[in-house]
N, C-alpha and C positions, 0 to 999 in steps of 0.2 A: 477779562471780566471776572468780577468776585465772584465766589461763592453765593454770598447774597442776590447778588445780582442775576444769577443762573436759578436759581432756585425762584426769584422774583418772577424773572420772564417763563419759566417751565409754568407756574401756578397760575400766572395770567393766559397762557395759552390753553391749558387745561379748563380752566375755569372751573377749578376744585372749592364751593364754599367755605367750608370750614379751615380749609390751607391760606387760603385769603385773609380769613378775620386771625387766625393765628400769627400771619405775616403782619397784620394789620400793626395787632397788639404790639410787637416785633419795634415794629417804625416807630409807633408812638413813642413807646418807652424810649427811643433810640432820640427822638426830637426831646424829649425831656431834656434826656441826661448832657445833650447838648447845649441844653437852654440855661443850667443850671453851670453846666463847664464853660460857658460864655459871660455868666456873670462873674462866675469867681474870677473870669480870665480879667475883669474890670476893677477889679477888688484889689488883684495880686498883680498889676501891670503886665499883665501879657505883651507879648509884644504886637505892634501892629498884623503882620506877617501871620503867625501864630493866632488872632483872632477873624486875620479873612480868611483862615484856611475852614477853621470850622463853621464859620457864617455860612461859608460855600456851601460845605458839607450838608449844613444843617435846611440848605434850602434844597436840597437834592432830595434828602429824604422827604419835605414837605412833597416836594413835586411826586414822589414815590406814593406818599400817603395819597393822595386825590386821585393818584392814577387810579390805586387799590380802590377807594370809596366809590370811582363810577364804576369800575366792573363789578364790583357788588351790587350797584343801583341797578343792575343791567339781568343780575340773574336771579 
């Protein structure tokens, strides 16, 4: 398990707010930069390979973000 991901599940068990929306922030920015390295990957021929890795990635972190937004709806 990553770092992130330790630190993800510690903050949802805790249910610390403001570790949350800082995690939040975190994600976000993290879905951007993958939004933006997905286009370029369309631009500059990425390879197939190389574009479902981050599509993966990039819907993991979505899944990450909504988890984060109901435990915040929740406290």
């Amino acid at each position: 398990m990553s770092m992130g991901k330790q630190i993800f599940y510690h903050n949802l068990k805790n249910g610390n707010e403001s570790e949350l929306q800082s995690y939040l922030e975190i994600l976000r920015e993290r879905h951007r930069d993958l939004d933006k390295r997905i286009a370029e990957g369309y631009s500059h021929y990425l390879t197939d390979k190389g574009m479902q890795k981050m599509k993966f990635e990039k819907a993991a972190i979505k899944r990450e973000i909504v988890e984060v937004e109901e435990k915040l709806k929740k406290l």
